[in-house]
C-alpha positions as CSV (number, residue, x, y, z in Angstrom):
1,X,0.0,0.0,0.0
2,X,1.0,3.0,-1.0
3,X,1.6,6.0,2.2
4,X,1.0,9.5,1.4
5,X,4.0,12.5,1.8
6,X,2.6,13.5,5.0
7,X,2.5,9.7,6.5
8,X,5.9,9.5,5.4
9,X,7.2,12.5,6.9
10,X,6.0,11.5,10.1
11,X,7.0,8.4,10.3
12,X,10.8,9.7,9.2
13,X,10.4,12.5,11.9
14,X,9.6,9.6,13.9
15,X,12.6,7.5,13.4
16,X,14.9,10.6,13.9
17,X,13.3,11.6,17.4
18,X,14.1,7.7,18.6
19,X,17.2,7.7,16.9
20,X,18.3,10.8,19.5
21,X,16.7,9.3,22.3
22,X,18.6,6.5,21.9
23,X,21.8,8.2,21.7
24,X,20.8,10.7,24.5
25,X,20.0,8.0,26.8
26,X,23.4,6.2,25.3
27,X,25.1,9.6,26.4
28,X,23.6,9.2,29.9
29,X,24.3,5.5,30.4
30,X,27.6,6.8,29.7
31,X,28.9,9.3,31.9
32,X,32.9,9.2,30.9
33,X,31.9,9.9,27.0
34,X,33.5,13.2,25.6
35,X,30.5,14.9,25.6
36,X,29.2,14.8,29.5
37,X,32.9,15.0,30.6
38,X,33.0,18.1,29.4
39,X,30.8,19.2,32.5
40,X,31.7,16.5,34.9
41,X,33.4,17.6,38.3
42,X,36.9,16.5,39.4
43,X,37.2,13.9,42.1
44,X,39.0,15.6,45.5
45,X,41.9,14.8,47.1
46,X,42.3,11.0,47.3
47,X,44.0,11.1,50.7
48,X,41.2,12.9,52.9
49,X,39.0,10.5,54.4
50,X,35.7,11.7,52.8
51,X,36.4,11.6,48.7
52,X,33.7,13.4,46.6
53,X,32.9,13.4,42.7
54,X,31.3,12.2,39.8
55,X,29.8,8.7,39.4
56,X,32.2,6.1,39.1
57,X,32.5,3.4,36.6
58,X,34.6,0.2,37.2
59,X,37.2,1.5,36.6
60,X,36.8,4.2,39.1
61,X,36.0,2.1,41.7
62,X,38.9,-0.1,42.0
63,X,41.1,2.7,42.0
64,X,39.4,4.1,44.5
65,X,39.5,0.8,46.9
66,X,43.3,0.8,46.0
67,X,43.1,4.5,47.4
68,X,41.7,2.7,50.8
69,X,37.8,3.8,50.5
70,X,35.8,1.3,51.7
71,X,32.5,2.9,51.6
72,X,30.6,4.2,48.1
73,X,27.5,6.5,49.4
74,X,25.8,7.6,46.3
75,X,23.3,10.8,45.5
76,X,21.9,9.3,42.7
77,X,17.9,8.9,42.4
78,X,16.5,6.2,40.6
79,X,13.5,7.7,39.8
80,X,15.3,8.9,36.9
81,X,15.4,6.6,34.3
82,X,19.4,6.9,33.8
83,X,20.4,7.1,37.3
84,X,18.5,4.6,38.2
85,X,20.2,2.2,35.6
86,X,23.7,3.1,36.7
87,X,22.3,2.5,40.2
88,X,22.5,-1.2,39.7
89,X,25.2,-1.1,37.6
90,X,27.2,0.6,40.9
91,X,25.6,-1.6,43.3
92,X,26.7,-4.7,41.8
93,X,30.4,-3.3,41.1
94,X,30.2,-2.3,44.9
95,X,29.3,-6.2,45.9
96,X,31.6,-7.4,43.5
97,X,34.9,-5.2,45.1
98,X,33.5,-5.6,49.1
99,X,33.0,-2.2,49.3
100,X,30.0,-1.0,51.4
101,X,27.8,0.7,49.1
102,X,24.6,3.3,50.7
103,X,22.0,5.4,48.3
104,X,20.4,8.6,49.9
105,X,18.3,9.7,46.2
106,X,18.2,13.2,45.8
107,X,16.0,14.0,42.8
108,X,18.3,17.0,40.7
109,X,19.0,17.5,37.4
110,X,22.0,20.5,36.8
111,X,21.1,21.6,40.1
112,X,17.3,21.4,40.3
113,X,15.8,19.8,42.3
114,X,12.9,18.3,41.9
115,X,10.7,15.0,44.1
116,X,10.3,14.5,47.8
117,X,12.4,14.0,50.3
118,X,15.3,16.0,49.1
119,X,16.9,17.4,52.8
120,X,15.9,14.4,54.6
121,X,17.9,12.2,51.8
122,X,21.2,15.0,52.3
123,X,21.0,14.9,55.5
124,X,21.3,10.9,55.9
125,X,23.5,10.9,53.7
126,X,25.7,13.3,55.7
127,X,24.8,11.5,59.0
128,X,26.2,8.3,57.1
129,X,29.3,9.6,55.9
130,X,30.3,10.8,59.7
131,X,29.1,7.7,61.1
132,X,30.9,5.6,59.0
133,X,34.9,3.8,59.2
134,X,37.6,4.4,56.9
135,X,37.4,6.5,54.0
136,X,34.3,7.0,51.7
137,X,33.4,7.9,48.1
138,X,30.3,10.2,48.4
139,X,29.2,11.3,44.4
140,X,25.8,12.2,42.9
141,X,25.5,12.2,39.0
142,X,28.6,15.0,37.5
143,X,29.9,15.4,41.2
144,X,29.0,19.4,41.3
145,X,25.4,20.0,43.0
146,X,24.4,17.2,45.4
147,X,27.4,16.9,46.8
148,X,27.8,20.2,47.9
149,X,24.9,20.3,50.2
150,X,26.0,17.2,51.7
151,X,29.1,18.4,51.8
152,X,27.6,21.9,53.3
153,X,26.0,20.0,56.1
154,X,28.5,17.9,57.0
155,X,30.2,21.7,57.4
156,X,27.2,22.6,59.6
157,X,26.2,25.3,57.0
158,X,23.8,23.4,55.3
159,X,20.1,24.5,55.0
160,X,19.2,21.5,57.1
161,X,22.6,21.8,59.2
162,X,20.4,22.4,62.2
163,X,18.9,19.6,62.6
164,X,21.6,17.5,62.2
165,X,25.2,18.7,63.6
166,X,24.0,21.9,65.8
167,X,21.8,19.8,68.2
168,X,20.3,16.9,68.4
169,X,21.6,13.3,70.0
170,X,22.6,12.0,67.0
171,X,25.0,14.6,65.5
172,X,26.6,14.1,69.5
173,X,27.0,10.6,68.9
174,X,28.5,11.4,65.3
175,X,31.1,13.4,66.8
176,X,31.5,10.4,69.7
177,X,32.2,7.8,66.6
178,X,34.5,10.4,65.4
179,X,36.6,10.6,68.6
180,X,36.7,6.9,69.2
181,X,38.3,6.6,65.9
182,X,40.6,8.9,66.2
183,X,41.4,7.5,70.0
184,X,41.4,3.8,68.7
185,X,44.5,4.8,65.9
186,X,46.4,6.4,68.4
187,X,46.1,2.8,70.4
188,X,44.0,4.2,73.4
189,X,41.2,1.8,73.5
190,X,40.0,2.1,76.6
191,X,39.2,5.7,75.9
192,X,37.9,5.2,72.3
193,X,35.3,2.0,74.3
194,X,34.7,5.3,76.8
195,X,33.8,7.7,74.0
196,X,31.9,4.6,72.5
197,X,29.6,4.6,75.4
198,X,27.7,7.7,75.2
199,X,26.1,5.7,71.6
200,X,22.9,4.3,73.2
201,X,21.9,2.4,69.8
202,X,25.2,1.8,68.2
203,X,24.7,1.1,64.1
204,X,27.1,-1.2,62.4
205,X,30.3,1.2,62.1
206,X,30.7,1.8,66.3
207,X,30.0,-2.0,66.9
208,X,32.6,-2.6,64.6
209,X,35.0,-0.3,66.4
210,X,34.0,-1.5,69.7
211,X,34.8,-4.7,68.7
212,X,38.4,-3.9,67.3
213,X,38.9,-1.3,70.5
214,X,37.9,-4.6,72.8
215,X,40.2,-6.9,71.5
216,X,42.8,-4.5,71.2
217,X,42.5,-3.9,74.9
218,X,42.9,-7.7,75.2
219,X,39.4,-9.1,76.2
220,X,38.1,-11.3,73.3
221,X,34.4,-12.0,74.3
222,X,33.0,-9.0,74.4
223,X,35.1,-8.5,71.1
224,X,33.5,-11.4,69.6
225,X,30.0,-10.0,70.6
226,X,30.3,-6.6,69.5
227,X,31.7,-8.2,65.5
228,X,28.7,-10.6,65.7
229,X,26.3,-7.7,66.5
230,X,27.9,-5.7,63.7
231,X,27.8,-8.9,61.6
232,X,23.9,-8.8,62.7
233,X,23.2,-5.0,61.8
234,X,25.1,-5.0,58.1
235,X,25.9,-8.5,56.6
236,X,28.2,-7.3,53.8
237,X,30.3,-5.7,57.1
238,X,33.4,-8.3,56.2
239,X,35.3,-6.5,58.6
240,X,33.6,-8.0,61.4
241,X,34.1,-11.2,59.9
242,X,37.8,-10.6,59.9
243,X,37.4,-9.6,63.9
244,X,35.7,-13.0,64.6
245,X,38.3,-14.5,62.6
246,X,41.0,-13.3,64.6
247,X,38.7,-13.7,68.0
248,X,38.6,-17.5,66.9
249,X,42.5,-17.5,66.6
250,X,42.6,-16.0,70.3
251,X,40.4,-18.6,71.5
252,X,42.5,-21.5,69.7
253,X,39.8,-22.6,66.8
254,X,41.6,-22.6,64.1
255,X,39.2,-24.6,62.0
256,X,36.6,-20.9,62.6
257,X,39.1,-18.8,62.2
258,X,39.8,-20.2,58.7
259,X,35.9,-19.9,58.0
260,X,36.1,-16.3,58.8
261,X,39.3,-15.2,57.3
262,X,38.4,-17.2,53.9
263,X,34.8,-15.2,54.2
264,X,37.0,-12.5,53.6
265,X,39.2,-12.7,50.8
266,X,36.5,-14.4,49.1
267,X,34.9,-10.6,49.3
268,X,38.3,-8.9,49.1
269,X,41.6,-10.7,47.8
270,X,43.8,-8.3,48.9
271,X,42.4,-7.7,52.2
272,X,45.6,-7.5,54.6
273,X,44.4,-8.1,57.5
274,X,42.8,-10.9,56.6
275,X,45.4,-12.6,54.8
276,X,48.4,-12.0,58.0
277,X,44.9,-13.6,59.9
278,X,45.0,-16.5,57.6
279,X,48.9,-16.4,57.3
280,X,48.6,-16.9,61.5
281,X,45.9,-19.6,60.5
282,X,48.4,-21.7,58.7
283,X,51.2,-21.5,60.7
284,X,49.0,-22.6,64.2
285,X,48.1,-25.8,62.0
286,X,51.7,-26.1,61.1
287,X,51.6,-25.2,57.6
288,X,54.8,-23.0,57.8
289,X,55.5,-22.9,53.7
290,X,51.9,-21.3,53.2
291,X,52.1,-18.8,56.1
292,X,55.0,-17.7,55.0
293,X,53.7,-17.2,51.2
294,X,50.9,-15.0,52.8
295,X,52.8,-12.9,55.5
296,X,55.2,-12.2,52.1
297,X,51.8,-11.1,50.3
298,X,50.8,-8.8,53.4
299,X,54.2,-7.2,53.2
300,X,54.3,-6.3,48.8
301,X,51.1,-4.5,49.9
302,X,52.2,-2.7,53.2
303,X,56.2,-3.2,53.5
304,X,56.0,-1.4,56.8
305,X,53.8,-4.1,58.3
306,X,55.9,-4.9,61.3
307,X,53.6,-7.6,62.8
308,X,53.7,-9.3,59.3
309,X,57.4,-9.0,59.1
310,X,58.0,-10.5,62.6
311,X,55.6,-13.2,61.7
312,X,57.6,-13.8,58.9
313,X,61.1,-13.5,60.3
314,X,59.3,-16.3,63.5
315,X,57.8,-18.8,60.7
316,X,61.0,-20.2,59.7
317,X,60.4,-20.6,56.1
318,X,60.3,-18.4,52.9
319,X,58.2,-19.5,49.8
């Protein structure tokens, strides 16, 4: 059947229009291309403990775990189509590298916002950036809007800075996490298990460091409860796992201490302190070869590891 000039012209204005949807959305789905890089922020200082930028791809991602972040918190809001694709994409990346991975949506497009829930979402995000252990990756879509008012509130000059850091119990027991850590690296664990304390519902991150600050401090079953309650509260914590690991070593059982430890590297090869736990692991069940081959692998990753080096040095054999 023949179509008429008009039906034709439609149907070719058609094709066009889907043909630049499809390689908008393929622009999106794509946020390294030449074209959106163009507008994309920078990411900050790698050493700082709280990282911000753009979304990350794979790429991204593992060199940011080689930087030492071990949490991703992202802006991203998957009520937009995109962002909501690269979402999943990000989330299973995150599993796949054992990084923890958190989404506080915040519905903006080139810095307008739009949706629900827009400070409420900042401000948990903020609250789970200070709450959390180790360094973290906090990015919303070209790292240049969200991230500055979580940034702002983190600051306490955020609109909703307020309710978070200014007053409230929460933002105290923020600042109590963030003293414990601090106390805990200098190796006064008593104190950091002090400033601990004053959390009446401890989340994952402070069971964790009670944990660590308890065993530190030389008392392993209230070490070994703290990791399991961690364990309890967030499942992909492996950290904990890694606490119970060495918990089980304290308590002689090598056979769970090689459960937990293996739980580990299974998540995260290179995980140091689980591979000197295993390397420990090995050499208890007289296995000196293979303890040795894994306290040399903790040391080509940190060569100032002077446990590992002693443990080494103390094995009596060199792969």
């Amino acid at each position: 059947m023949r179509r008429s000039p008009l039906v034709l012209a439609v149907l070719a204005a058609a094709v066009v229009l889907a043909a630049a949807g499809a390689s908008a959305y393929w622009v999106l789905m794509h946020p390294a291309n030449p074209l959106t890089s163009l507008f994309r922020g920078k990411v900050s200082e790698t050493e700082a403990r709280v990282i911000t930028g753009p979304y990350p791809m794979r790429a991204d991602l593992e060199k940011l775990r080689g930087a030492g972040v071990e949490t991703i918190v992202s802006l991203l809001d998957p009520a937009i189509p995109y962002e909501g694709a690269l979402l999943e994409i990000e989330r299973k990346d995150a599993a796949e590298l054992g990084l923890r991975f958190h989404n506080f949506p915040m519905g903006s497009i080139l810095g307008q916002r739009f949706g629900g829930g827009y400070d409420r979402n900042a401000a948990g995000a903020a609250e789970a950036i200070k709450s959390s252990t180790g360094k973290v990756y906090v990015h919303c879509y070209l790292g240049m809007h969200r991230i500055k008012v979580v940034r702002a509130l983190m600051d306490g000059s955020g609109e909703a800075s307020s309710a978070y850091l200014r007053s409230g119990e929460r933002a105290a027991e923020a600042r109590a996490l963030d003293r414990a850590q601090a106390l805990f690296e200098n190796g006064r664990f008593e104190e950091a298990l002090s400033a601990l304390s004053v959390i009446k519902k401890p989340e994952a991150p402070a069971l964790l460091l009670r944990g660590w600050s308890q065993y530190r401090a030389g008392r392993v079953a209230p070490a070994r409860e703290a990791f399991t309650a961690a364990l309890k509260a967030d499942a992909s914590l492996v950290d904990a796992r890694a606490g119970l690991g060495y918990c089980a070593l304290r308590e002689g059982d090598e056979k769970r201490a090689l459960t937990e430890f293996s739980a580990v590297l299974e998540a995260r090869p290179d995980d140091s302190s689980a591979l000197f736990g295993l390397g420990l692991t090995r050499k208890r069940q007289g296995r000196a070869q293979e303890a040795a081959a894994l306290f040399e692998r903790v040391l080509a990753k940190d060569p100032a590891n002077r446990e590992a080096r002693e443990a080494l040095d103390a094995s009596g054999s060199r792969p």
